[in-house]
C-alpha positions as CSV (number, residue, x, y, z in Angstrom):
1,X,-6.3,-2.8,-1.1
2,X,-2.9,-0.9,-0.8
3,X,-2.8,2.5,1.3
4,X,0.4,4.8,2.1
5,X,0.0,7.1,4.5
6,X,2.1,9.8,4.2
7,X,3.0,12.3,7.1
8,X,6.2,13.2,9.6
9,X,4.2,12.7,12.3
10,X,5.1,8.8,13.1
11,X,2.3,9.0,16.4
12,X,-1.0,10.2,13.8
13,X,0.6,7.3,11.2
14,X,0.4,4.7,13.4
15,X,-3.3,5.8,15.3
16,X,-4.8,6.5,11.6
17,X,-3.8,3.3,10.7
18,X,-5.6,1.3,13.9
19,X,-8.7,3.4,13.2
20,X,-8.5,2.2,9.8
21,X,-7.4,-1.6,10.6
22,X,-10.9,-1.6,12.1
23,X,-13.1,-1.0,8.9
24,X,-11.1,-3.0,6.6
25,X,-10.4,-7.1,6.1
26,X,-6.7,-8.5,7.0
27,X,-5.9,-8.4,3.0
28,X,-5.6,-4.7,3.2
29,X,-2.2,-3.3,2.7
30,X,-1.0,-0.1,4.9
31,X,2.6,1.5,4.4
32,X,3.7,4.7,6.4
33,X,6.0,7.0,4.8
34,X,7.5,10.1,6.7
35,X,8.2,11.9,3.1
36,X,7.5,12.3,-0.2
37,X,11.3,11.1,-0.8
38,X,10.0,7.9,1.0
39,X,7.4,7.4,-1.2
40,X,8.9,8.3,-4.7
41,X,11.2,5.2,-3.3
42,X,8.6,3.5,-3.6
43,X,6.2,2.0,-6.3
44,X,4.6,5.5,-5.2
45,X,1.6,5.1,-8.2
46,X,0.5,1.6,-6.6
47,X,-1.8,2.4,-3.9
48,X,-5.4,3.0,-3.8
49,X,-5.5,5.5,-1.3
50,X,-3.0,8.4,-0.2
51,X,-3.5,9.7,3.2
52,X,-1.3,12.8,3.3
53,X,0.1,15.6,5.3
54,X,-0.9,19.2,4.1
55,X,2.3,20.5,3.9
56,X,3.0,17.7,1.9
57,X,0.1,17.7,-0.4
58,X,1.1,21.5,-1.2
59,X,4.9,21.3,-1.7
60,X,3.9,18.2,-4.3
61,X,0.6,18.5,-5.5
62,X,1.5,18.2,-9.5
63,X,1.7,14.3,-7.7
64,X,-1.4,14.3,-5.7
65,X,-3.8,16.3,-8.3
66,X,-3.0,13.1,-10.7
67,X,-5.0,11.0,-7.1
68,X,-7.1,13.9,-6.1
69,X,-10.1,11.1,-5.3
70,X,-7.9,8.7,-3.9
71,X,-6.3,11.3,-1.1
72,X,-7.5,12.6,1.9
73,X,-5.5,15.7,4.0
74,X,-4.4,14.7,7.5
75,X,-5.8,18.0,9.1
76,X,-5.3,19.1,12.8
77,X,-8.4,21.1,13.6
78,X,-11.0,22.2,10.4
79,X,-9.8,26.7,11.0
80,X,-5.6,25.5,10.3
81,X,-5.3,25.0,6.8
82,X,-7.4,26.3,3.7
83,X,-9.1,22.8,2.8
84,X,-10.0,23.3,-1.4
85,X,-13.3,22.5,-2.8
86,X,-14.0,19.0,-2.7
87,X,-10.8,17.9,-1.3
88,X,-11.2,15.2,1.1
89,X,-10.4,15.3,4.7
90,X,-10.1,14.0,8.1
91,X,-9.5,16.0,11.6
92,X,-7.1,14.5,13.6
93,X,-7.7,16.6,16.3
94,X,-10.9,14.6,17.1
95,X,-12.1,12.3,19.4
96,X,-11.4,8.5,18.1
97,X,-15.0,7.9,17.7
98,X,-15.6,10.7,15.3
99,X,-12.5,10.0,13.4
100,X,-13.5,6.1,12.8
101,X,-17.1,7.3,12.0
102,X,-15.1,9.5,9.4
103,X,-13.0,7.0,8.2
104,X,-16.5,4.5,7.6
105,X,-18.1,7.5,5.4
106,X,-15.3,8.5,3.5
107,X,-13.7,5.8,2.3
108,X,-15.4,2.8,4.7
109,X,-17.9,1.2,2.1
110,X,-15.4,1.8,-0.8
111,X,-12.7,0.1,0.8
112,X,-14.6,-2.9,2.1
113,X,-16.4,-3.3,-1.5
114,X,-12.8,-3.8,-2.8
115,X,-11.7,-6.0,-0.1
116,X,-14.3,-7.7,-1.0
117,X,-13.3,-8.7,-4.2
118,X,-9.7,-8.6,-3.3
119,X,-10.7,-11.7,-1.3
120,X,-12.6,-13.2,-4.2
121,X,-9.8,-12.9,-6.1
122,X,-7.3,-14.0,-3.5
123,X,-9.8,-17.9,-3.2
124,X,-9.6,-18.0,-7.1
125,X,-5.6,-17.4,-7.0
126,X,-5.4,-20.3,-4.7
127,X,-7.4,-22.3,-6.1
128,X,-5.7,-22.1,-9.4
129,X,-2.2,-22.3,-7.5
130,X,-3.4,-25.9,-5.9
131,X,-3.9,-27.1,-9.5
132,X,-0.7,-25.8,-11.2
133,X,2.5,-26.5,-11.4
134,X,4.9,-25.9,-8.0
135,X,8.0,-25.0,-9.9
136,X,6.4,-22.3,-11.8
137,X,7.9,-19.7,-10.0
138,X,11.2,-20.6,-11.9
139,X,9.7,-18.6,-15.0
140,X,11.6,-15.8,-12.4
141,X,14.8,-15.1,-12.5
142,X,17.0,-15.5,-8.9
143,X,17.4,-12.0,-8.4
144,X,13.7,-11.4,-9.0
145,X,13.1,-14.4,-6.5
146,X,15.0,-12.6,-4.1
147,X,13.0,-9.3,-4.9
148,X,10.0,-10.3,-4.8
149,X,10.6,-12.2,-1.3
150,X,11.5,-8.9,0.1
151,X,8.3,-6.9,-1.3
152,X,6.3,-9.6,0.2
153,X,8.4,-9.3,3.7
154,X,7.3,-5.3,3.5
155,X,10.2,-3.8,2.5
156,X,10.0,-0.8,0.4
157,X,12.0,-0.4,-2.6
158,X,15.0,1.5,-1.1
159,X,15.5,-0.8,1.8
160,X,15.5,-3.7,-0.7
161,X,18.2,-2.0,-2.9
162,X,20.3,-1.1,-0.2
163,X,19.8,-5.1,1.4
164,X,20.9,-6.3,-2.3
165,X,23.3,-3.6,-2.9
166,X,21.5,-3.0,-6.3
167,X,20.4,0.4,-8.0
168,X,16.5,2.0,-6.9
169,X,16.3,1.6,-11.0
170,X,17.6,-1.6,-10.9
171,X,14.9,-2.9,-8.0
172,X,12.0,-1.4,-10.0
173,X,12.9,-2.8,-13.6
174,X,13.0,-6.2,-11.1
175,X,9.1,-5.4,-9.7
176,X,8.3,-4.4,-13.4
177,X,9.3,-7.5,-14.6
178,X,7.7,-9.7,-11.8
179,X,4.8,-7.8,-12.3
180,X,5.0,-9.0,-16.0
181,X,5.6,-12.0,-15.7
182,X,2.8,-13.1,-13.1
183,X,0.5,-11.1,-13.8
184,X,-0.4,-9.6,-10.3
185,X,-0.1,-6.2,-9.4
186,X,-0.6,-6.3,-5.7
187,X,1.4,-6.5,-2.5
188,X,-1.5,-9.1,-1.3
189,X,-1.5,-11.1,-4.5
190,X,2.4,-11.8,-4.7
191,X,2.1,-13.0,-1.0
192,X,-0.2,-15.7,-1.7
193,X,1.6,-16.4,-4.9
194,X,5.1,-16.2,-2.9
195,X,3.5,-18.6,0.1
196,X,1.9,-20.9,-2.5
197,X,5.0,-21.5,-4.4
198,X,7.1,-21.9,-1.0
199,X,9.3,-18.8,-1.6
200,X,8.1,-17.1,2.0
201,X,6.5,-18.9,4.6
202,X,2.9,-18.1,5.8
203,X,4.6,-16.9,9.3
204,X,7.1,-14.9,7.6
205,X,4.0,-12.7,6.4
């Protein structure tokens, strides 16, 4: 399960995401973003769920309409903002408790159904890793190795092009390509593939 959570507010980023640490497995994938610049630097259509900011959810909702189900507003206090019909929503003007019982109905038994199968799909990964080949990862090219170590490290697609003095373009042709080649879409998937094939450690993760 991959999530961005989107706001300026780097205090409610970092509280949502213990309140949602709780109600999800350790295979769950959270990335903050303090704009939508960030996250258009990003693999920005990769995630599952957006939690967003409703200034920034108005300025670029051409974006968010296309995830309308996947995103929920980061309101402060129900009276601030016009919420529309069937957009959902958190308060994070509440008490923890009511925010984490929020969290479990909104998006709780959703989340933990696909972490769920995330982690099925994880054991049948590494099971299928033990029995292959351990230079199989050379199907990659060098540069891609060194891309894909850095996605698995956490770094976003900006940080990695400015690390490997490439091009953005040039980084997400790379994560296209890897993507292609291996066949795994997710953050959590090229980790185990990246630890099973020794090119990060499991400590490194």
């Amino acid at each position: 399960m991959e999530i961005a959570i989107i706001t300026p507010n780097r205090l409610e980023a970092e509280g949502l995401r213990h309140l949602i640490r709780r109600i999800v497995d350790d295979d769950t994938t959270m990335r903050f973003f303090d704009s939508y610049g960030a996250l258009m630097d990003d693999t920005s259509e990769m995630y599952d769920w957006y939690f967003v900011n409703p200034q920034t959810y108005a300025l670029y909702n051409p974006f968010f309409q296309k995830f309308r189900k996947r995103c929920v507003l980061l309101i402060q206090g129900s009276s601030t903002v016009m919420i529309p019909e069937g957009t959902n929503y958190i308060d994070t003007m509440q008490s923890r408790e009511k925010i984490g019982r929020a969290l479990k109905k909104l998006v709780g038994d959703e989340i933990n159904d696909e972490t769920t199968k995330t982690s099925q799909l994880r054991k049948r990964e590494l099971q299928a890793k033990r029995t292959a080949q351990w230079d199989t990862h050379l199907d990659l090219s060098q540069r891609e190795l060194e891309v894909l170590r850095l996605v698995v490290l956490g770094y976003i697609n900006k940080e990695i092009a400015d690390k490997l003095s490439i091009s953005l373009t040039t980084v997400i042709t790379h994560r296209k390509h890897i993507t292609e080649k291996l066949g795994i879409k997710s953050v959590s998937g090229l980790a185990v593939y990246a630890i099973m094939n020794g090119i990060v450690s499991a400590d490194e993760v």
